[in-house]
TISETI-841000 format. One record per atom (N, C-alpha, C, O, CB): x, y, z. Coordinates in steps of 0.2 Angstrom, whole numbers, m for minus. Glycine has a CB too. Layout:
% TISETI-841000
(site (X,Y,Z))
...
% end
This chain:
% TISETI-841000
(site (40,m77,24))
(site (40,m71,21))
(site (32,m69,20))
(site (31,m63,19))
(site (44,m71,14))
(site (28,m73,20))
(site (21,m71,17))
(site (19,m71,25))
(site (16,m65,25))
(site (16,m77,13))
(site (20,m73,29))
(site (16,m73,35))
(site (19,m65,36))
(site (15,m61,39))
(site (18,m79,42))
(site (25,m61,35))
(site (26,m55,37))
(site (23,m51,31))
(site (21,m46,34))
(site (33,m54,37))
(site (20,m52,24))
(site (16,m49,22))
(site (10,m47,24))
(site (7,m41,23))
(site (15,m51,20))
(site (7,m54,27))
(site (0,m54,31))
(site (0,m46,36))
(site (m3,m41,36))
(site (0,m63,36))
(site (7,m50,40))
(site (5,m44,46))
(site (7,m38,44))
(site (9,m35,49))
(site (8,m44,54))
(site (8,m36,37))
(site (10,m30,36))
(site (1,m26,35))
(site (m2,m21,37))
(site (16,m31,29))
(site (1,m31,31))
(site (m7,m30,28))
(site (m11,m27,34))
(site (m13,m22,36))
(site (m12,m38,25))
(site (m11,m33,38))
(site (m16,m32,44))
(site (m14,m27,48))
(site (m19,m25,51))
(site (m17,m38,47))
(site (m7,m23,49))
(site (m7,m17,52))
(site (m9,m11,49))
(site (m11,m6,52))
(site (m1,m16,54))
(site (m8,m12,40))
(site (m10,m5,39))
(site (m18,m6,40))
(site (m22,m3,43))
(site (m8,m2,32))
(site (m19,m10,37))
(site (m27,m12,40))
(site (m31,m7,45))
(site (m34,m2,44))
(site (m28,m19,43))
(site (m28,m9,53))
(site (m29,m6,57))
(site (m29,2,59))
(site (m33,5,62))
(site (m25,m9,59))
(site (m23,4,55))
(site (m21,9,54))
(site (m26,14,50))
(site (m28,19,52))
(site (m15,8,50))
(site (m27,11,44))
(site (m32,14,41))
(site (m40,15,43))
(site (m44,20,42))
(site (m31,12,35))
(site (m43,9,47))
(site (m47,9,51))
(site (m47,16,56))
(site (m51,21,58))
(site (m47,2,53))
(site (m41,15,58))
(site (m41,21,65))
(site (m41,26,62))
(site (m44,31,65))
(site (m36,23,71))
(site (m37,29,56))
(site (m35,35,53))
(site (m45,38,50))
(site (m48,44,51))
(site (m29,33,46))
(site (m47,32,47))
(site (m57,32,45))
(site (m59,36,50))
(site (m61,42,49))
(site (m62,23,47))
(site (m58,32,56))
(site (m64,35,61))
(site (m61,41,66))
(site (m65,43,70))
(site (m67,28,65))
(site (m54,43,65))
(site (m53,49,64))
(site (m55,53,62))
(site (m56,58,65))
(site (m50,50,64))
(site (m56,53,57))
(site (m58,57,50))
(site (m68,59,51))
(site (m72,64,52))
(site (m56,50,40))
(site (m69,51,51))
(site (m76,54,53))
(site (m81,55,58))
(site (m87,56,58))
(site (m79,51,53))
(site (m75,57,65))
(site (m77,59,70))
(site (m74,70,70))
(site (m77,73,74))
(site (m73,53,77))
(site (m72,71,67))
(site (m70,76,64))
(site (m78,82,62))
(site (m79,88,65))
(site (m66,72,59))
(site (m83,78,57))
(site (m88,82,56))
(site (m94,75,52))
(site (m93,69,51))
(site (m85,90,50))
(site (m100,81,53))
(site (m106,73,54))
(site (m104,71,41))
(site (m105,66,38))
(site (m123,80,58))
(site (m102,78,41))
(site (m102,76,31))
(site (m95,72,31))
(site (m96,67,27))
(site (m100,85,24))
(site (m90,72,35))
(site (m85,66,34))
(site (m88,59,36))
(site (m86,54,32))
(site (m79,68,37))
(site (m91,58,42))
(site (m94,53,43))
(site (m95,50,38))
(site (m92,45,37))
(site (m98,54,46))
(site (m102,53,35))
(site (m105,51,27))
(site (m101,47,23))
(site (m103,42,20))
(site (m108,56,23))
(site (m95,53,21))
(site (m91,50,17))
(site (m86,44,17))
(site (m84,42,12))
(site (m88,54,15))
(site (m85,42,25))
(site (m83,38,26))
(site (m86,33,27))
(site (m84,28,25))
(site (m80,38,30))
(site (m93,32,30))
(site (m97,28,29))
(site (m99,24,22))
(site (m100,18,21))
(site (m101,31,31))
(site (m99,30,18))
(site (m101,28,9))
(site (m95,22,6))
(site (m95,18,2))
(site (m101,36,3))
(site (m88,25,10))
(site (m83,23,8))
(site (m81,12,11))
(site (m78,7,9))
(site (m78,31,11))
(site (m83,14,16))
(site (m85,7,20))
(site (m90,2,17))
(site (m89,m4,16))
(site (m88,9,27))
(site (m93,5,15))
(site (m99,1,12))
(site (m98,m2,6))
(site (m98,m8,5))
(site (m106,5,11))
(site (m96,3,1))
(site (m91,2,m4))
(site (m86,m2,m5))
(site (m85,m5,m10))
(site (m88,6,m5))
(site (m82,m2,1))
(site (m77,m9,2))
(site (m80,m16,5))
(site (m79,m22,4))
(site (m69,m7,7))
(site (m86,m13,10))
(site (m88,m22,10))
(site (m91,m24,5))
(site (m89,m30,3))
(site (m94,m23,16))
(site (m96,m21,1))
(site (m98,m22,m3))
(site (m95,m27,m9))
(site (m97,m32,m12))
(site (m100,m18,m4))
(site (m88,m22,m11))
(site (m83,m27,m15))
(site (m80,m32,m12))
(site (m78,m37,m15))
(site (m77,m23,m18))
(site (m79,m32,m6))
(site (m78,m40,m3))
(site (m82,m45,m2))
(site (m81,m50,m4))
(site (m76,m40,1))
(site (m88,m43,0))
(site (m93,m48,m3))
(site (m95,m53,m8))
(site (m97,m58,m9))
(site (m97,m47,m2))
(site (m93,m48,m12))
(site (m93,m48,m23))
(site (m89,m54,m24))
(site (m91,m59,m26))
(site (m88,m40,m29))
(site (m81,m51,m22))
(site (m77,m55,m22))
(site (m78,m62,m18))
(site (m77,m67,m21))
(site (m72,m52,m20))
(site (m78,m63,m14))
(site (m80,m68,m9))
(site (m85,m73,m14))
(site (m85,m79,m14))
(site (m83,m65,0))
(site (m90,m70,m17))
(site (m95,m75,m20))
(site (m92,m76,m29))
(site (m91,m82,m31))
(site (m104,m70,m20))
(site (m90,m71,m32))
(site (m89,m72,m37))
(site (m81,m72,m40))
(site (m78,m70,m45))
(site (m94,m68,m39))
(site (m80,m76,m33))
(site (m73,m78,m35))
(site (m69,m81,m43))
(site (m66,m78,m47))
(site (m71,m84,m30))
(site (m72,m87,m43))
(site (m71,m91,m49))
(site (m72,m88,m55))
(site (m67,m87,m59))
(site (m74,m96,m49))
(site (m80,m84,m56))
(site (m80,m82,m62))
(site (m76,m75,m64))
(site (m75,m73,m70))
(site (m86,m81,m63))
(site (m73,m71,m58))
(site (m69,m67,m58))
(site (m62,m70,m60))
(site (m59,m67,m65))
(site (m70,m65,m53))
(site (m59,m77,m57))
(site (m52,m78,m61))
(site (m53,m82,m67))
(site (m48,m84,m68))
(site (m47,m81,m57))
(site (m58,m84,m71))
(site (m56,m83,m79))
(site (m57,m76,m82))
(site (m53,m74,m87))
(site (m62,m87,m82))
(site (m61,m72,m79))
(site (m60,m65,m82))
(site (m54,m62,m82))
(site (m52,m59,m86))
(site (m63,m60,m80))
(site (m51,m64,m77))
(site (m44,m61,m76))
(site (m39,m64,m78))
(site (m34,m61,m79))
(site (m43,m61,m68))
(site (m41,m72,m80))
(site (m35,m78,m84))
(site (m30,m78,m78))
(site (m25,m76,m79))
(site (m30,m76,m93))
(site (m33,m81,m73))
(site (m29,m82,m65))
(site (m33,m90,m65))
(site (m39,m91,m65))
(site (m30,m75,m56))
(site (m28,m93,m65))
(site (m29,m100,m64))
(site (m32,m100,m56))
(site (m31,m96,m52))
(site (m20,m105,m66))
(site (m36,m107,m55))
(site (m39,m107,m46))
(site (m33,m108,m43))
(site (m31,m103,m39))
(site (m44,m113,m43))
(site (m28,m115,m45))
(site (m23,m115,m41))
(site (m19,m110,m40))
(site (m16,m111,m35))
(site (m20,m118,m42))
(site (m18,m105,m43))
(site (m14,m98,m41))
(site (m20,m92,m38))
(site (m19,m86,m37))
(site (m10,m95,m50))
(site (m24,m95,m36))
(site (m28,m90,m32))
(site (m30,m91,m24))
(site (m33,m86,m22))
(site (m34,m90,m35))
% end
């Protein structure tokens, strides 16, 4: 059941990537805003990726459930 999560995720993923760069091939101000909007999500994943741990006491999520 989780591996069908996974590839749920990872298709809308896909999905939303192509729907993005639809959007920003459209006009050079959507570009921007998609761009900004990209940067914005790498950026929170990086965050996350480093500040995992101190994020799950803030959150009171045990490691082993993370």
């Amino acid at each position: 059941m989780r591996a069908m999560y996974l590839a749920n995720y990872f298709v809308a993923g896909c999905i939303a990537s192509s729907f993005l760069g639809w959007v920003a091939s459209l006009h050079p101000m959507a570009f921007r805003a998609v761009l900004c909007l990209l940067v914005a999500i790498a950026i929170t994943w990086g965050l996350s990726w480093l500040l995992d741990f101190s994020l799950s006491k803030l959150l009171k999520i045990s490691v082993a459930d993370l």
